[in-house]
Every structure is written in structure tokens, then in C-alpha cells.
C-alpha positions as a Markdown table, in Angstrom:
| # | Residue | x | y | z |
|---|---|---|---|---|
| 1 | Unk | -25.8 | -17.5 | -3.3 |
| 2 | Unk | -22.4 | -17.3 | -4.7 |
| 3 | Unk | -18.8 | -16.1 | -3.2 |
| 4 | Unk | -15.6 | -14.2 | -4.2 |
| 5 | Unk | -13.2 | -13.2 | -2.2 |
| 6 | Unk | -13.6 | -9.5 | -3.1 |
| 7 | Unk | -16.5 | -7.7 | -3.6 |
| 8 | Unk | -16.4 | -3.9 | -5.5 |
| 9 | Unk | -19.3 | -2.5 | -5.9 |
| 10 | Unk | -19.5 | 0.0 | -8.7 |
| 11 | Unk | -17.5 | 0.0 | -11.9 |
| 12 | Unk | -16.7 | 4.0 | -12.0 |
| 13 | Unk | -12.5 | 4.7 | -12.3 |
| 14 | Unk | -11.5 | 3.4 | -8.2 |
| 15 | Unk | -13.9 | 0.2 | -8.5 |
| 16 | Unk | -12.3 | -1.0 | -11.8 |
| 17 | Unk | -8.6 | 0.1 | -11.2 |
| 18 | Unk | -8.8 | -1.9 | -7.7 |
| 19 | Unk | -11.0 | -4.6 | -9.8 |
| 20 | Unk | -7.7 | -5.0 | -12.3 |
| 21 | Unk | -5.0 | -4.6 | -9.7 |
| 22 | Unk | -6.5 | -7.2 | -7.0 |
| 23 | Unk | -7.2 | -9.7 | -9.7 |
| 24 | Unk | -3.8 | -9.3 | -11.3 |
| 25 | Unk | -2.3 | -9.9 | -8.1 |
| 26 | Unk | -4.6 | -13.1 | -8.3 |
| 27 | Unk | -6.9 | -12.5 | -6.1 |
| 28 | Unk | -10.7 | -13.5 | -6.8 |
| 29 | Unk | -12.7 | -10.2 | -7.4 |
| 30 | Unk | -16.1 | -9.8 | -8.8 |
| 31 | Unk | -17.4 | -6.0 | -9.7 |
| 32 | Unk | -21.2 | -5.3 | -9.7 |
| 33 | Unk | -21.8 | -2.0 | -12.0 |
| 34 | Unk | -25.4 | -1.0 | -11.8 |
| 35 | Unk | -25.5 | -0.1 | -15.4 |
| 36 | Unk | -25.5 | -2.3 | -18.8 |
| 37 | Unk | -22.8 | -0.1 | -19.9 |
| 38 | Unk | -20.7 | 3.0 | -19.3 |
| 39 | Unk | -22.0 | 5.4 | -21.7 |
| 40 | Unk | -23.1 | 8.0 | -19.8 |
| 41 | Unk | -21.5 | 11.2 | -19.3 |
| 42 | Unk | -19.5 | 11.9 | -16.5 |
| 43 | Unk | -18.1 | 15.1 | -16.9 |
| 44 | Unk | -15.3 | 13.9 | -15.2 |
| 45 | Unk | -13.0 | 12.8 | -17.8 |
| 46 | Unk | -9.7 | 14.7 | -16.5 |
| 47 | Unk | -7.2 | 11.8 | -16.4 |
| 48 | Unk | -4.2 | 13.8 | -14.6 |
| 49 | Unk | -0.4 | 12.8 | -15.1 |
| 50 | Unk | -0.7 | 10.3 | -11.9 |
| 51 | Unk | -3.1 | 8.0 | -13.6 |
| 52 | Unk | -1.4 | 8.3 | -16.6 |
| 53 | Unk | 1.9 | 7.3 | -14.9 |
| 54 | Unk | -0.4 | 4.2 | -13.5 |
| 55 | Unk | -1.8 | 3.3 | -17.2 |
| 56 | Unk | 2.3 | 3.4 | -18.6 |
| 57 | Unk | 3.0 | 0.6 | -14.9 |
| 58 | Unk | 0.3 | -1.3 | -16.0 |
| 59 | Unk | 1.6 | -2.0 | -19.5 |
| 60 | Unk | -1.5 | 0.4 | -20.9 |
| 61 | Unk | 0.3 | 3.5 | -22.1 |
| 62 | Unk | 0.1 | 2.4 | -26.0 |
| 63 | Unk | -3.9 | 1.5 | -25.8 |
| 64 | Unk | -4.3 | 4.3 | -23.9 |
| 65 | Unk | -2.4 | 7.1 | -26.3 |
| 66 | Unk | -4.7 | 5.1 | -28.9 |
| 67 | Unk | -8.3 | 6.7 | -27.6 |
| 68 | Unk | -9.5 | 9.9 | -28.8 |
| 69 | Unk | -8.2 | 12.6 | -26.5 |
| 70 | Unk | -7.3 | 16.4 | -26.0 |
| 71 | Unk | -4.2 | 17.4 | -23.9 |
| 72 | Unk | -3.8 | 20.3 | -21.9 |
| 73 | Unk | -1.0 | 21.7 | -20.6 |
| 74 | Unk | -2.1 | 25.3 | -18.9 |
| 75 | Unk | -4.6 | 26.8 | -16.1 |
| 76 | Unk | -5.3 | 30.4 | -17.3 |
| 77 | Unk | -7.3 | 32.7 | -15.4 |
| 78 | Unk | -8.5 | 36.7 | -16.0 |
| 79 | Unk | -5.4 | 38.1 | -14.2 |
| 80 | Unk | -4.1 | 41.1 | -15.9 |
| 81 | Unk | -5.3 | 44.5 | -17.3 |
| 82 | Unk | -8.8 | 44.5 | -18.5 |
| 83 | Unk | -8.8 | 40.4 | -17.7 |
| 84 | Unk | -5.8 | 39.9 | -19.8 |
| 85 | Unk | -5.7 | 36.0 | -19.5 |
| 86 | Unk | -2.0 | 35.1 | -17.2 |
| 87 | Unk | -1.3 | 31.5 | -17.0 |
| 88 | Unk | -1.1 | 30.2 | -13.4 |
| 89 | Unk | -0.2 | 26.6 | -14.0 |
| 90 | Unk | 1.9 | 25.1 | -16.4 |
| 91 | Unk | 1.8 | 20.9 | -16.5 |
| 92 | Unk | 4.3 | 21.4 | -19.8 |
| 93 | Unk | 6.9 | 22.6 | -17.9 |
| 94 | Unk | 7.2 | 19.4 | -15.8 |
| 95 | Unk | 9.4 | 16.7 | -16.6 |
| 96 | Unk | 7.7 | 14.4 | -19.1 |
| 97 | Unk | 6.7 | 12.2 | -20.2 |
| 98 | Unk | 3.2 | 12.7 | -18.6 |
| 99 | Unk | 3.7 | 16.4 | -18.4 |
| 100 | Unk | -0.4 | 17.2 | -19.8 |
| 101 | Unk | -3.8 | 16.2 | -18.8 |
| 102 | Unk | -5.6 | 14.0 | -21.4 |
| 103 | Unk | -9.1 | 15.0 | -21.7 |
| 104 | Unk | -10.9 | 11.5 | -22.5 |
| 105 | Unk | -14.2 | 10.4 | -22.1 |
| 106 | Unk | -14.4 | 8.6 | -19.1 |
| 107 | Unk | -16.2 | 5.3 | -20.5 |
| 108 | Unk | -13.6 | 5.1 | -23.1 |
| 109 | Unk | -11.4 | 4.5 | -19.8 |
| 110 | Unk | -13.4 | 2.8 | -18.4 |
| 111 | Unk | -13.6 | 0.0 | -21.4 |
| 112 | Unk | -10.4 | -0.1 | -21.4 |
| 113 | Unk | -9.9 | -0.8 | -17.8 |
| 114 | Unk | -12.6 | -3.7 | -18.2 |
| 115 | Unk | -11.2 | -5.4 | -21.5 |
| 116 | Unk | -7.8 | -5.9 | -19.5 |
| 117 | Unk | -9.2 | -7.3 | -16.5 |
| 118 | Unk | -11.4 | -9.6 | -18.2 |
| 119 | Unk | -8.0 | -11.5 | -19.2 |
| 120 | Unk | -7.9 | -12.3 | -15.4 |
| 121 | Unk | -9.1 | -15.5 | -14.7 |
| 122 | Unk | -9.9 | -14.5 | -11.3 |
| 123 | Unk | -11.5 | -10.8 | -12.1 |
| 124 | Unk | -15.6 | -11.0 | -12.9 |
| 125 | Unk | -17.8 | -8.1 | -13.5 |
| 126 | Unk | -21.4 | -8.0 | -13.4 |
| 127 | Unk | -22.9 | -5.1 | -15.2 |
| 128 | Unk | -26.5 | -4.4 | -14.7 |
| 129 | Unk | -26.4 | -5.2 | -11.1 |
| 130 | Unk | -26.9 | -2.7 | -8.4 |
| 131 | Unk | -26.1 | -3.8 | -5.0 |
| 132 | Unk | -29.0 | -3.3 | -2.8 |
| 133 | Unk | -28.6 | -4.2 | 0.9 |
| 134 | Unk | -25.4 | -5.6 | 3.1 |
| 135 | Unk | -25.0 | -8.7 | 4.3 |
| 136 | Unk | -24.2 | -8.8 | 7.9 |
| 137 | Unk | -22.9 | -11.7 | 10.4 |
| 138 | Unk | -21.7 | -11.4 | 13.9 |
| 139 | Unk | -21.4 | -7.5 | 13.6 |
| 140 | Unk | -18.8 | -8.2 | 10.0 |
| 141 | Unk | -20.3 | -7.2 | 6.3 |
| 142 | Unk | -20.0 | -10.5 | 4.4 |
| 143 | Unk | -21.2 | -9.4 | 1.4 |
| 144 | Unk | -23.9 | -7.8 | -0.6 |
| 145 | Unk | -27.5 | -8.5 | -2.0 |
| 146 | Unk | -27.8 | -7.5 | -5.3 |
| 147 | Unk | -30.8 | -6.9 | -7.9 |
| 148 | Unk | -30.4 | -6.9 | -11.9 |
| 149 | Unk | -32.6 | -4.5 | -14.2 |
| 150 | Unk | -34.4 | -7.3 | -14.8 |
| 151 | Unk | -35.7 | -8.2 | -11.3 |
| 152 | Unk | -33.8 | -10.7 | -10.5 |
| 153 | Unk | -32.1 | -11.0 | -6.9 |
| 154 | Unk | -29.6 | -12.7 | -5.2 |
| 155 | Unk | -26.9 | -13.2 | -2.8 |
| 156 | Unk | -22.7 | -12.4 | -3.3 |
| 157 | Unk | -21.1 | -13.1 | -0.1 |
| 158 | Unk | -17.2 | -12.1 | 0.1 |
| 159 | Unk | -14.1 | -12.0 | 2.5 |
| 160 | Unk | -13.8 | -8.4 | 1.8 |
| 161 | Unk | -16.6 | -5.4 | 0.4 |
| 162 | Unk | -15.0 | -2.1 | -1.0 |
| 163 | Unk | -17.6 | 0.6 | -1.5 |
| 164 | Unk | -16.7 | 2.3 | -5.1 |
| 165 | Unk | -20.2 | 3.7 | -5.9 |
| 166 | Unk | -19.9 | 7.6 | -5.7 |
| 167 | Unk | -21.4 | 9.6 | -3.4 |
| 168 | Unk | -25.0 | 8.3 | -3.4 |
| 169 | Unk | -22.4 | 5.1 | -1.9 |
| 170 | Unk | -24.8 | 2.7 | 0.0 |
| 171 | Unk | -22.6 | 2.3 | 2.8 |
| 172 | Unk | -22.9 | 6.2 | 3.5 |
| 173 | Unk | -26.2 | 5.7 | 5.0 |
| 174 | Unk | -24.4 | 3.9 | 7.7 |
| 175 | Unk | -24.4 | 6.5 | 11.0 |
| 176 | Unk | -21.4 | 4.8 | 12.4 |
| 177 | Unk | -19.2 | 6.0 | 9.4 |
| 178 | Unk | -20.3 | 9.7 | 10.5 |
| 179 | Unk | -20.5 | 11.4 | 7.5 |
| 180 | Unk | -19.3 | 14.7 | 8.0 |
| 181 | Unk | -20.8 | 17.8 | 5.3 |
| 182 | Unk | -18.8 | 21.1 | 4.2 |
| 183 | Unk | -20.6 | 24.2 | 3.0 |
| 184 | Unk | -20.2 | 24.8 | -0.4 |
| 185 | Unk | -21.3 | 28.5 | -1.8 |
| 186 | Unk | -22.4 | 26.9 | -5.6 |
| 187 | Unk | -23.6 | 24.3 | -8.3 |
| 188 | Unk | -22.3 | 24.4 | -11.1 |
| 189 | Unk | -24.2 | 24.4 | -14.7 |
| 190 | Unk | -22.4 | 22.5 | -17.7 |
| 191 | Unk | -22.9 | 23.1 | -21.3 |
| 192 | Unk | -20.7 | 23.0 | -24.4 |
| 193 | Unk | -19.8 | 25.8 | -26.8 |
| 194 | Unk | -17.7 | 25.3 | -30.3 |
| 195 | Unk | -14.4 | 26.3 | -30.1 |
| 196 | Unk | -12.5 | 27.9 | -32.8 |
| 197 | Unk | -9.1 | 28.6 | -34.1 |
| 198 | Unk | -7.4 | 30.9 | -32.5 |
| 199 | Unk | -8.9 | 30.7 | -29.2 |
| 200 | Unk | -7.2 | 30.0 | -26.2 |
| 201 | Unk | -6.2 | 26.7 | -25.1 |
| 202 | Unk | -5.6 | 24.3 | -21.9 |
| 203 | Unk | -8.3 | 25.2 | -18.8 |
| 204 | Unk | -9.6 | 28.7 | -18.9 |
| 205 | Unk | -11.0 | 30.6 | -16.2 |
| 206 | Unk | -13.6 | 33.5 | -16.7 |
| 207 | Unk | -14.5 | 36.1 | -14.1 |
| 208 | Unk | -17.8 | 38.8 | -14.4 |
| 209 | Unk | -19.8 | 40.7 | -11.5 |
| 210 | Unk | -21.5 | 37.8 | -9.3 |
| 211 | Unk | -20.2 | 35.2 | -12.1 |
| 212 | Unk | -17.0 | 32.2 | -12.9 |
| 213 | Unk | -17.3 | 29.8 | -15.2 |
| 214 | Unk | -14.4 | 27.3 | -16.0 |
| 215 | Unk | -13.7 | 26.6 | -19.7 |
| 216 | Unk | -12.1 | 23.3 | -21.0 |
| 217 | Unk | -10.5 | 22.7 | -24.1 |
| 218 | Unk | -11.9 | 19.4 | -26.3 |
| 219 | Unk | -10.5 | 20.4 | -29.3 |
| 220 | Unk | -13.6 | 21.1 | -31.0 |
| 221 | Unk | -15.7 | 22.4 | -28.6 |
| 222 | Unk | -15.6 | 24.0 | -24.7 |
| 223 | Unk | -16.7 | 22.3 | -21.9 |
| 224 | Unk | -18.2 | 25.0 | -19.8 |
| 225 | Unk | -19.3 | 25.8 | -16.5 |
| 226 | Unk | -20.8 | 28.2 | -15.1 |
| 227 | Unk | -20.8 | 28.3 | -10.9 |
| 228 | Unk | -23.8 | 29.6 | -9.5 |
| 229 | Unk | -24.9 | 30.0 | -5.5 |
| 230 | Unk | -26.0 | 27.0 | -4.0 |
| 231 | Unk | -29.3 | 26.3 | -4.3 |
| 232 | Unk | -30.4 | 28.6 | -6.8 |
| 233 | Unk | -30.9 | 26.5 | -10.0 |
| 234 | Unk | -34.6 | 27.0 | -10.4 |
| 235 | Unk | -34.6 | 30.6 | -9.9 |
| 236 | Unk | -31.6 | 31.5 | -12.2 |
| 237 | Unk | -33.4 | 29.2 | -14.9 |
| 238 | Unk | -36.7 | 31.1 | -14.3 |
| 239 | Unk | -34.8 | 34.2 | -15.0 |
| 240 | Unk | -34.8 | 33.2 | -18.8 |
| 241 | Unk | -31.9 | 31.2 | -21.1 |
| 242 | Unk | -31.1 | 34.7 | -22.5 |
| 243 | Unk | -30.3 | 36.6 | -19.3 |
| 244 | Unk | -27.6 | 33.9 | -18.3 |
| 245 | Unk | -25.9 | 33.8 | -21.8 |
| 246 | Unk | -25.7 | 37.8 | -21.6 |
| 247 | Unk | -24.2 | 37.0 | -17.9 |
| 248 | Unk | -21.6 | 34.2 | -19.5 |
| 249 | Unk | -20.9 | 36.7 | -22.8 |
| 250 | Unk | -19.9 | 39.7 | -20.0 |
| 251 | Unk | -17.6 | 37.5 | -18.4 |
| 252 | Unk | -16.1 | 35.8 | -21.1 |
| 253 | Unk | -16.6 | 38.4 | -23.6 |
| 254 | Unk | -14.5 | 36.3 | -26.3 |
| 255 | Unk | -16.6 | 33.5 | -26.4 |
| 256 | Unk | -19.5 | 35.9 | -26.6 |
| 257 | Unk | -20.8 | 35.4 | -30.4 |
| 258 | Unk | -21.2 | 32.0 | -30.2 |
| 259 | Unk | -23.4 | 31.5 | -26.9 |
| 260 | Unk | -26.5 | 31.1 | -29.5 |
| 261 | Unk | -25.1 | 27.6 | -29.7 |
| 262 | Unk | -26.8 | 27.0 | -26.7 |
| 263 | Unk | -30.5 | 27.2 | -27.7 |
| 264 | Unk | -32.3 | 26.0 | -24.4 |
| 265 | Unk | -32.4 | 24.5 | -21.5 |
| 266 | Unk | -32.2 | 21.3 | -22.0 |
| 267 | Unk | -28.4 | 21.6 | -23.0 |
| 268 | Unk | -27.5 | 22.8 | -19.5 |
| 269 | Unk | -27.1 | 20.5 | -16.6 |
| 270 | Unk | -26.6 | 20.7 | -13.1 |
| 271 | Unk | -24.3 | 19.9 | -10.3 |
| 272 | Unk | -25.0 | 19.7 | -7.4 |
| 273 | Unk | -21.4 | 20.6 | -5.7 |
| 274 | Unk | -20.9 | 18.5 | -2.7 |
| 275 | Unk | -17.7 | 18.9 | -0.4 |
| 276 | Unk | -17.7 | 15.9 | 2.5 |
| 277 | Unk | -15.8 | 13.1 | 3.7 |
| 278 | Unk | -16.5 | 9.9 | 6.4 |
| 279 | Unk | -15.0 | 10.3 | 9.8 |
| 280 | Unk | -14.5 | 6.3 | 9.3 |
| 281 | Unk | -13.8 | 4.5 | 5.9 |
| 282 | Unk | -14.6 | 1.2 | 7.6 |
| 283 | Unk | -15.8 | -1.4 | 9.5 |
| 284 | Unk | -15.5 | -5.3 | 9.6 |
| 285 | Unk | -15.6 | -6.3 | 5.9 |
| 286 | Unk | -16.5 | -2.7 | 4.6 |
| 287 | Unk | -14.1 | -0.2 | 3.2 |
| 288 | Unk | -15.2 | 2.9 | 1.6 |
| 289 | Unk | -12.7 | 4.5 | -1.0 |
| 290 | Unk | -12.9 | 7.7 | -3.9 |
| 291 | Unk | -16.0 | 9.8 | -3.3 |
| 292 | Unk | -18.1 | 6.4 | -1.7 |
| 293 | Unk | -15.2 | 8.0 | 1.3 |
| 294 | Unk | -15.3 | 11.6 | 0.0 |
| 295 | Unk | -17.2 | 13.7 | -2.3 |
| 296 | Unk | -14.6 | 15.9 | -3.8 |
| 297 | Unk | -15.5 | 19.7 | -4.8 |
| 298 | Unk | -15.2 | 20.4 | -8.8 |
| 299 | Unk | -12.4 | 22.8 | -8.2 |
| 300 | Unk | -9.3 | 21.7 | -9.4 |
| 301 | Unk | -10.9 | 18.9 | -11.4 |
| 302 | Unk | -8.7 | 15.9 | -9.3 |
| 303 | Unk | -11.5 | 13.8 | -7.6 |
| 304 | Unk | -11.5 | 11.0 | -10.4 |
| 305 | Unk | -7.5 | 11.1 | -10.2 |
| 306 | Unk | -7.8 | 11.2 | -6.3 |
| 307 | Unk | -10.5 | 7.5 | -6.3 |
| 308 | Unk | -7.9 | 5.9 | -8.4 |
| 309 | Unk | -4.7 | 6.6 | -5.9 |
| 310 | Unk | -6.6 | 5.3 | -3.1 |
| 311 | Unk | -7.9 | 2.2 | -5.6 |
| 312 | Unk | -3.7 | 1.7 | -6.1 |
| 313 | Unk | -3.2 | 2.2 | -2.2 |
| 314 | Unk | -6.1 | 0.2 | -1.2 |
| 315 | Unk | -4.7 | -3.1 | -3.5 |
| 316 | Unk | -1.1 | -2.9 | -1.9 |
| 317 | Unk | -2.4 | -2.7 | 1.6 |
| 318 | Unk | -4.7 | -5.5 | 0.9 |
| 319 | Unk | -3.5 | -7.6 | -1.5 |
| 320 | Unk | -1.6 | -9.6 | 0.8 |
| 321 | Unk | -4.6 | -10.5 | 3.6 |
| 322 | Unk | -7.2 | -11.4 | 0.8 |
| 323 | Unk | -4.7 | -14.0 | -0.2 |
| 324 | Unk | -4.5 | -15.1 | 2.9 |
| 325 | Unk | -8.5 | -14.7 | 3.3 |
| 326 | Unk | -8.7 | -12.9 | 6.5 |
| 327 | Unk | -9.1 | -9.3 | 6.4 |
| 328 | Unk | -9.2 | -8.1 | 9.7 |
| 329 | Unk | -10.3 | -4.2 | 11.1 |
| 330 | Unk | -6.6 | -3.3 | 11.4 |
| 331 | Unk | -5.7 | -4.3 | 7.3 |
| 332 | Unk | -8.5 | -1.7 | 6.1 |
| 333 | Unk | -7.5 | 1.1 | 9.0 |
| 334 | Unk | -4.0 | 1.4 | 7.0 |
| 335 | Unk | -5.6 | 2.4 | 4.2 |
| 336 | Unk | -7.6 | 4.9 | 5.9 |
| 337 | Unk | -4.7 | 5.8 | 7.4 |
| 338 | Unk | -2.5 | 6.2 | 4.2 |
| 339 | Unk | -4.8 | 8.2 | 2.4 |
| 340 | Unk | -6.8 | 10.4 | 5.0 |
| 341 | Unk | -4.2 | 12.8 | 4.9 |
| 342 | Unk | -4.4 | 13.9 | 1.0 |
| 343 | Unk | -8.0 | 14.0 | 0.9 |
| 344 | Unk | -8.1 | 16.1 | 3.9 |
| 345 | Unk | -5.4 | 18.6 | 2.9 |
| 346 | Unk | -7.4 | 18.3 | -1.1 |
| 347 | Unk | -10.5 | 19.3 | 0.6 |
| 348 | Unk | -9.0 | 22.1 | 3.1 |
| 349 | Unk | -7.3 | 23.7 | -0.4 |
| 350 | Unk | -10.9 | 23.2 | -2.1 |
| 351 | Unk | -12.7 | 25.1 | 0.8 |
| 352 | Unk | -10.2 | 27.4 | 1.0 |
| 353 | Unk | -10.7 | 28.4 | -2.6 |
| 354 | Unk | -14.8 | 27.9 | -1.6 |
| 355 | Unk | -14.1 | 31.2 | 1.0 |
| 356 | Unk | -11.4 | 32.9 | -0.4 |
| 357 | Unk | -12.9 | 32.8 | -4.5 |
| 358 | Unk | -15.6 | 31.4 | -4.9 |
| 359 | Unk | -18.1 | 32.9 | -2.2 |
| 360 | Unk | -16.9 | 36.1 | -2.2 |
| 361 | Unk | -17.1 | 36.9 | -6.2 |
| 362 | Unk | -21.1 | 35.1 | -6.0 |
| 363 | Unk | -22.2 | 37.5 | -3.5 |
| 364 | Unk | -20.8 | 40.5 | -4.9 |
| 365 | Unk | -17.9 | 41.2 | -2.2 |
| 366 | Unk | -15.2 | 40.9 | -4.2 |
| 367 | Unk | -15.0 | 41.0 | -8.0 |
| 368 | Unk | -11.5 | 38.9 | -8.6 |
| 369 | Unk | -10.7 | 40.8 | -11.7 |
| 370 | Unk | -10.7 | 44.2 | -10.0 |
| 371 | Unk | -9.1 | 43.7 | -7.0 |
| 372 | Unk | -5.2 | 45.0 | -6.8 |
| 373 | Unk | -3.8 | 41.6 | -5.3 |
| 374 | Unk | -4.7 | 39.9 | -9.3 |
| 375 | Unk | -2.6 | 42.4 | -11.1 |
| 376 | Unk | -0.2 | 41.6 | -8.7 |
| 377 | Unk | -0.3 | 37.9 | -9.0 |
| 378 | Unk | 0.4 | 38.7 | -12.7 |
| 379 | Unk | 3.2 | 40.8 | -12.5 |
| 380 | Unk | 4.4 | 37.9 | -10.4 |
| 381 | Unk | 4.1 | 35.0 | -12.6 |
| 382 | Unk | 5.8 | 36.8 | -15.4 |
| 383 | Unk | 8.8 | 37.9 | -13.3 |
| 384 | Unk | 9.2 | 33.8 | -11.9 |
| 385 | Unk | 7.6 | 31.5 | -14.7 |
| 386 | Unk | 9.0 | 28.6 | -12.3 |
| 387 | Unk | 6.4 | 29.6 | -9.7 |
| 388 | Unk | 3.9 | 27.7 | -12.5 |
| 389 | Unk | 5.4 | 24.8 | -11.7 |
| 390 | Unk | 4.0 | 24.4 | -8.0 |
| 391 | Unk | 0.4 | 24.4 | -8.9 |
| 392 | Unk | 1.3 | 22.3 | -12.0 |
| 393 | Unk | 2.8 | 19.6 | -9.7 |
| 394 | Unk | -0.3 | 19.4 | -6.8 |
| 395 | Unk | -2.4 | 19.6 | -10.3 |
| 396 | Unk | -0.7 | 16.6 | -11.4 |
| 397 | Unk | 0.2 | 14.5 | -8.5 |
| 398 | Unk | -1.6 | 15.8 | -5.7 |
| 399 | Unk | -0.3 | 15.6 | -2.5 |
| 400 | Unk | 1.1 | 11.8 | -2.4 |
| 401 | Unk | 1.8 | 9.2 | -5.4 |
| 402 | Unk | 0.7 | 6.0 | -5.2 |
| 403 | Unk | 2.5 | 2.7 | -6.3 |
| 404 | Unk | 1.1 | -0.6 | -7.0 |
| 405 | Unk | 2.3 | -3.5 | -5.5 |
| 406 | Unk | 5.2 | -5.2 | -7.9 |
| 407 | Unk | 3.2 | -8.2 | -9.2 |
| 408 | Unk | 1.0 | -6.2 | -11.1 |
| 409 | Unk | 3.3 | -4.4 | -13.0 |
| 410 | Unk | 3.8 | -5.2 | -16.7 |
């Protein structure tokens, strides 16, 4: 048995931001990552102008700027005549200097994150650990048994337990944490396409009859997706490889003689879309933050950006009573608290566009590109560019900004 005085479990974007942050602050915080390293792929490497403006307070702008990366400045969807492409959001037109999104693979953040806590004395991180079970006292987690690829097992007992591990979270089995579930009308399927000079750039919407798919730009190639109803993977891939590129060609007709890049299957992965959120984030020595609290829909790309704010928002509520070592029920509520509010307005705007978008153009009721109110919305946008800039800001900042606390600051 050992002890620290914070446990994270996982080592995705919240768990080693609040890792860094804590043990900065000096408190004693060991991370238990499940996996020998972080070289899988994500999909989620969207790191939005927040996180960015975190990276620049925590002295990490230069290392940062150093990694291979693609920035984008503009949302574009099908919008005017014949799905002439109208930008809807412009990032560029904010004040800079974090006025982009930098498209960078997540474990090249992620390595970065670890190399500059491992200057901490008081930061630890155990990869190839998975946390298997809770360890409970008197009605208060204490800690967490853990098991290593290699069998081995043992005990990490702590003042404090943050639940970062995703949505298959261990703590979300827990019925008094009442996890609550949102429809959501798709999956999505991901696959890459090469890009070429002269296409468009930034994010890049594409609308055909029963059909979106969501186009990034990596410089070299697209990162596509193509939204499909819930459920139906196995019956749209019985349907045959060549019936859905013929689908993806009709709706994004310029990227059309080049879907033979994708030559089967195997090159297409799934999704599976999940919109929820606890009703509690906590309990006695537990708190649950990013999507261990809520699993964030794909739409609008901010759910990594959305784990790290509560990760900065979780060490400036907290910092202070680890130090002290007694973290009572009320210390973790405030965080809850703080950050409840933007994840619920996030997720009523994501199941908004679910209803409004999403649902309607998969079932056939309302083709987006043909209906009167999108010509509209274009002739709007080019009358009052600044109208860009709202999107662009929730896009960038979402609802709230979070600050760390002052001592960790370089």
C-alpha cells in the first residue's frame, strides 16, 4: 500500500492538466494512466484558443508552437446557392494572439503535459496502471486499487480521488451519482482523405439527402466524418464501401475524385455519440470531472477544451484544502457548482443542434441545403461579417474562462 495526497486517475488532457497544476502548487499527486503510452488516436486533438491561453500561463506557449500542428481559423458550411460554402464562424477575427484552433495530435499534448510535470517533485505518474476498484472507509473513497498490464496489484490510498478516465469512468457505475442519458439521433464514422491545393480550408461542413459529414483541415489530408443514425453501423456497412462513398461524393461533390483513397473498411471507425452528464460529480473523496462528469456530443468539437477548464477550476477550488489535507463534501460541491453551469448550457446548445440539424436532415425531414431559412442565413452573414464573431467566441472560450490559481503561473 502506498499514499499521495491526490489521486487522478487517467492521464487523458483534464487528468494531466490537474496532475501539473496541483503538483505545481506543491501538492503530492500521483496519476495512474492505464496505458504504457499515449499513442493512440484520439480524434480529439482540437486544442481551442482557451487551452491555448492556459499553455501561454503556464510558461508552455514556445514548446507548444514547437509541435507539428495545423491552424484553423473558419467554420464553413453549404449555405448558399447550389451549397455555395458561407463561413459561419471566424476565430481570425478575434483578438489575438490565440485567435485559431491548433489541430495537434493529442499525445503530442499530452507528452508535453507529462515532461513538465515530471520536474515536480511532488507530481508521479504511473503508466500502465488501470485503477480497478475504490477504496472505501466510513462511507469516504480513500483511494483506489489498481492493477498493471503485468498482473500485478496493489493499493494507492489518498486524501483526495478525481475521476479523469472518460466516459467508460469507473466511478459512473456508482447509482448515487445518477447518471443521467440524452438521445442522440447518430454515430459518427471517421476516415481520412488527402487534401489538395486549392481546396477549402479551416472546418468544413457538407450536407446531402439523409447525409452531414464534418471535414477538418490537417494540412495534408481531411479528417472526415460522416454522421449516420444511431445505431445503424452494421447495416450501413452491410450496404457495401462503395454505396457510402457515392453517398459522401453527392454531398461533398468536391472532394468526390479522391474517395478511392478509402479502399475498405478497415479505414473507417466508429463513434459511438454519447450526450450525458452526472446529476452529482461527487461524494466523500470522489470527484468526477471532463467526460468521467459528462460525455460531450462531437458537435462543436469543445469537449477536450471543456475537461481541461474544469481540470484549471478543479485545482483552484482545491488547491488550498489538499494542502491542508482535509477535503471535505463542501470543497468538491464548489466545483460542481462552478462548472455545472457551462456544461449544462454546452450540452443544451449540442441537443439543440441534435433536434434542430442533425435529426431532421438523417431522417429525411429537412434537407438543410434546400430549405429557404440557409439562403437566408447567408445573405445574413455577408451583410454583418461581425455576426462571425459570436460563434467564433463560444467556439473558443465557451461559456466561462477558467484561471489557475497564481502559484502556478510561470
Amino acid at each position: 500500500m502506498e499514499r499521495t495526497t491526490c489521486c487522478v486517475i487517467g492521464g487523458g488532457p483534464a487528468g494531466m492538466v490537474l496532475g501539473l497544476l496541483l503538483a505545481r502548487a506543491g501538492v503530492r499527486v500521483t496519476v495512474l494512466e492505464k496505458h504504457g503510452d499515449f499513442l493512440r488516436d484520439f480524434r480529439g486533438d482540437t486544442v481551442h484558443p482557451s487551452t491555448l491561453a492556459l499553455l501561454d500561463d503556464l510558461g508552455l506557449a514556445d514548446r507548444f508552437a514547437r509541435l507539428p500542428q495545423r491552424r484553423v481559423t473558419t467554420l464553413q458550411l453549404p449555405l448558399g446557392r447550389d451549397g455555395e460554402l458561407a463561413t459561419v464562424s471566424d476565430i481570425g477575427a478575434l483578438p489575438g494572439p490565440y485567435n485559431y484552433i491548433a489541430m495537434v495530435p493529442q499525445w503530442d499534448l499530452l507528452d508535453l503535459l507529462a515532461d513538465e510535470a515530471r520536474r515536480e517533485p511532488s507530481f508521479t505518474l504511473w503508466m500502465d496502471t488501470e485503477a480497478t476498484s475504490f477504496i472505501e472507509e466510513g462511507g469516504r473513497v480513500t483511494g483506489v486499487r489498481h492493477r498493471t498490464s503485468d498482473g500485478r496489484t496493489g493499493e494507492l490510498r489518498a486524501t483526495l480521488t478525481v475521476a479523469c478516465d472518460g466516459r467508460g469512468s469507473l466511478a459512473r457505475s456508482r447509482p448515487e451519482l445518477g447518471l443521467r442519458h440524452f438521445t442522440c439521433p447518430m454515430d459518427a464514422w471517421w476516415f481520412r482523405l488527402p487534401r489538395r491545393e486549392g481546396d477549402p480550408h479551416g472546418l468544413v461542413g457538407g450536407i446531402g439527402e439523409r447525409f452531414l459529414t464534418a471535414m477538418i483541415d490537417r494540412g495534408d489530408y481531411w479528417q472526415c466524418a460522416a454522421m449516420i443514425p444511431k445505431g445503424s453501423d452494421a447495416e450501413r456497412r452491410a450496404a457495401g464501401l462503395d454505396r457510402f462513398l457515392s453517398q459522401f461524393a453527392a454531398a461533398v461533390p468536391w472532394l468526390g475524385d479522391r474517395t478511392g483513397a478509402v479502399r475498405s473498411w478497415d479505414e473507417v471507425r466508429t463513434l459511438d455519440v454519447r450526450l450525458d452528464r452526472l446529476r452529482r460529480w461527487h461524494r466523500p473523496g470522489l470527484l468526477c470531472i471532463g467526460d468521467a462528469a459528462h460525455a460531450m456530443s462531437p458537435v462543436f468539437g469543445i469537449g477536450i477544451n471543456l475537461a481541461v477548464e474544469d481540470a484549471v477550476a478543479g485545482a483552484r477550488y482545491l488547491v488550498e484544502p489538499l494542502r491542508r489535507g482535509a477535503v471535505g463534501l463542501r470543497d468538491v460541491r464548489r466545483v460542481q457548482r462552478r462548472r455545472w453551469p457551462t456544461t449544462a448550457a454546452t450540452q443544451g446548445l449540442q441537443r439543440l443542434a441534435h433536434a434542430r440539424l442533425i435529426a431532421p436532415v438523417l431522417e429525411g425531414r429537412a434537407p438543410l441545403k434546400h430549405a429557404k431559412g440557409a439562403e437566408r442565413a447567408s445573405e445574413l452573414l455577408a451583410a454583418f461579417p461581425w455576426v462571425k464573431r459570436l460563434p467564433a467566441y463560444f467556439l473558443s472560450y465557451g461559456a466561462l474562462r477558467e484561471r489557475p490559481p497564481a502559484e502556478c503561473v510561470r
